[in-house]
Each structure stands twice: as structure tokens, then as C-alpha cells.
ROKE-436071 format. One record per residue (C-alpha): residue in one letter; x, y, z. Coordinates in steps of 0.5 Angstrom, whole numbers, plus 2048, in hexadecimal, padded with zeros to 3 digits. Each point is the difference from the previous one (the first is absolute). Example, Ala and Ser with C-alpha at 12.3 -4.5 7.8 and 13.67 -1.06 7.14 Angstrom:
<gulos>
a8197F7810/s8028077FE/
</gulos>
This chain:
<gulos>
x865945883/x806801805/x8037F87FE/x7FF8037F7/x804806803/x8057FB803/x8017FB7F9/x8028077FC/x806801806/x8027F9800/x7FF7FF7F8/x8028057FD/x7FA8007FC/x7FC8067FC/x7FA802802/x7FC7FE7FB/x8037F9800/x7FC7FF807/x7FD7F87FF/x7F97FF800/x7FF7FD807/x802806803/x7FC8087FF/x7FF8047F9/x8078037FF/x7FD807800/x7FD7FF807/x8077FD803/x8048067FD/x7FA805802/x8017FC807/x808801801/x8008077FE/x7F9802805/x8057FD806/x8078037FC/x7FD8087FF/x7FD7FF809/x8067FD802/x7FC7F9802/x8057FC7FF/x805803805/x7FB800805/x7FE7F9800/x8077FE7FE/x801803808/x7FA7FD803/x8047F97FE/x806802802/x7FF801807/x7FB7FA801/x8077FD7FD/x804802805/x7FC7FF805/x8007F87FE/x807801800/x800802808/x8028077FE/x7FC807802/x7FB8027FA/x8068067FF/x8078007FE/x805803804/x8057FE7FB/x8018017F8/x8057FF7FA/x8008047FB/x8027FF7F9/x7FE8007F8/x8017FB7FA/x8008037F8/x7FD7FC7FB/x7FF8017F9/x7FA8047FC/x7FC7FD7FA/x7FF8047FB/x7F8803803/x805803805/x8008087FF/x8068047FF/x7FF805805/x7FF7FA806/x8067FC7FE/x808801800/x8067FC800/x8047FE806/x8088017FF/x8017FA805/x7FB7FB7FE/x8018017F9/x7F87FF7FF/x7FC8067FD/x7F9800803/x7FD801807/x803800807/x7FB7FD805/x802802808/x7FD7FC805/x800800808/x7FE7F9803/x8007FE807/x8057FB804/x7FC7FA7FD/x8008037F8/x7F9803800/x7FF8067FD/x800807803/x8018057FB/x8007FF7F9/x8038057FB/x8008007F8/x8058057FC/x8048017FA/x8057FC801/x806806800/x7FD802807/x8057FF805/x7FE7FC806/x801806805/x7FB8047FB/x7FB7FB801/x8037FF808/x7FD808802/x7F97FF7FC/x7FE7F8803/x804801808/x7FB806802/x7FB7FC7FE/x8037FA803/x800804806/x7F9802800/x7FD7FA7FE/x8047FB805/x801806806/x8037FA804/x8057FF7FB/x807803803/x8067FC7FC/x8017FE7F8/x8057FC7FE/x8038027F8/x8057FF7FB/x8068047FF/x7FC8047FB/x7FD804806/x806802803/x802807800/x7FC807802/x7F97FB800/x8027FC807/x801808804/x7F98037FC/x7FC7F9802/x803800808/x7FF809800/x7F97FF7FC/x7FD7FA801/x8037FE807/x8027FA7FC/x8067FC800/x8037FE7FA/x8057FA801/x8057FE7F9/x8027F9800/x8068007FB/x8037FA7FD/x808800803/x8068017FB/x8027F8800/x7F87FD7FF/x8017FB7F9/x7FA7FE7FD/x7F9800803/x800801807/x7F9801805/x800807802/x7FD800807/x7F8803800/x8028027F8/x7FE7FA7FE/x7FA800801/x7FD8067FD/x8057FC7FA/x7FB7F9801/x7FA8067FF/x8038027FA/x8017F97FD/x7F97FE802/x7FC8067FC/x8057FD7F9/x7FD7F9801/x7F98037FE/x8008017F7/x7FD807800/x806802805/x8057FD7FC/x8008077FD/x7FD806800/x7FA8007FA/x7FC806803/x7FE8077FE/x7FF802807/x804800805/x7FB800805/x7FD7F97FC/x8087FD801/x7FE801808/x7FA7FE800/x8037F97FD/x8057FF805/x7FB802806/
</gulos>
């Protein structure tokens, strides 16, 4: 079940086109929507990131964090209520926002239409952040998060939001210290074909996806 859930993600592939060495389609997707609905995915999502992690010589915990979101285009199955259009990427659809740890694994994963604002979505994923990873005391962010966010993270949440800005001379493409890894996340969910874009009625399903 979990491999026929995997060959959707990475090929893009409808429910009902599941090959035939794999379950009845109806049992796969019966199957997805029970571990979407209980919020199994992310569970076991965490388990495997902390033995990760521990393999990686590296506490089970994080204690670090970057955050940042991507915009991706909406199918036509997308509904207009959950969808929105993003002025700075020019892409009408929704907006993924995603905390990944110091090695790019996924911490926080948020989907909204993509006219929110990254500090909008920054007061809803950061408290939960916090409540989840208790031991998690800094997160590195984009210039898209300055502003009021950095005191209220520190006042609130006792968390240190630290900016790290591209400066006025930088030409082209120039690795930014702790930004690329969040960026090499980013890139990694694009190379699966159901993420390429976003074709779900629920957002909750588009979460479950890149979990």
C-alpha cells in the first residue's frame, strides 16, 4: 500500500490508472485518505526522521530550523477558495510553506492559497513549531520574514528568527549560508510528478503528498 501510495507521488499518476500489480485502486486511495484524515503520514514521517538523524551522528531532535515556502501552479481540480495568485512569482495556484532541519528534512509543512504571505503563514507553522520541537530555539528565513514577525517570534515564542539577506552587489545565482538548504528541499518535492503542480481539492491532501 505505502509503495502504490509512493508510485502516485512520483509519477503523477490518477488514482484509477494504478498498475495491476499493485492494490485495487479504490483500496490504495481508501488507504491514503484513512492515514491523511489521522494524521498517520506525519507521524511516521517523524519516526524516520529522527532514526535519519540519529544515523547522521546528530540528536533524534533538531535544535535549528529554516524556513521558507515555494508557489507552484493549481490544476483546474483545484477549488477557487483555496487558491490565489502570487504577484511575485506570477503563478496562480497555491503556496507551500515548509520548515526542514539543518540536513533538509521536513519539520513543518503548510499549504495555502498562494496570495498568503510568508509572515502570515510564518505566526500559524512557528507556534507549532515550537510546540512540537521544544528544543528548537533559532530559524534561519528569507527576507520575506522580516519585519514586526522577528520581535513577536522572540516575545511569544522565545524563538530567534535570524534573516539571512542576499547584499546589494550579488549577480546571479549565489549560495546563501543555511537558505540553501531549505532551497535543495524545495527542489527535491519538484522532482516528484504529482508535485510538479498542485492538482488537489484539499489542501490537506497537498500536505499529505509532500509528507
Amino acid at each position: 500500500m505505502i509503495d502504490a501510495v509512493r508510485y502516485v507521488v512520483d509519477n503523477g499518476i490518477k488514482w484509477r490508472s494504478m498498475p495491476v500489480d499493485f492494490p485495487a485502486w479504490d483500496r490504495v486511495y481508501a488507504f491514503f485518505r484513512r492515514w491523511r484524515d489521522h494524521g498517520l503520514v506525519k507521524e511516521f514521517h517523524d519516526r524516520l526522521c529522527g532514526r535519519v538523524r540519529i544515523a547522521e551522528g546528530r540528536q533524534a531532535e533538531p535544535t535549528a530550523g529554516i524556513i521558507d515556502s515555494q508557489s507552484v501552479k493549481a490544476a483546474a481540480s483545484v477549488p477557487t477558495a483555496s487558491r490565489g495568485y502570487d504577484g511575485g512569482k506570477k503563478i496562480n495556484g497555491r503556496k507551500r510553506h515548509v520548515i526542514v532541519d539543518c540536513l533538509g528534512l521536513l519539520l513543518m509543512v503548510l499549504v495555502t492559497a498562494a496570495d498568503v504571505t510568508d509572515r502570515q503563514a510564518a505566526r500559524a507553522l512557528l507556534p507549532r513549531l515550537r510546540e512540537q520541537f521544544a528544543k528548537i530555539s533559532l530559524v534561519w528565513a528569507d527576507g520575506g520574514y522580516t519585519g514586526c514577525l522577528v520581535d513577536w517570534a522572540k516575545e511569544k515564542l522565545l524563538l530567534t528568527l535570524q534573516i539571512v539577506k542576499r547584499s546589494d552587489d550579488m549577480k546571479g545565482f549565489v549560495v546563501l549560508p543555511r537558505r540553501w538548504v531549505v532551497e535543495r528541499s524545495l527542489g527535491w518535492l519538484m522532482r516528484s510528478r504529482r508535485l510538479a503542480r498542485d492538482y488537489e481539492t484539499r489542501p490537506d491532501s497537498s500536505e499529505a503528498f509532500i509528507w
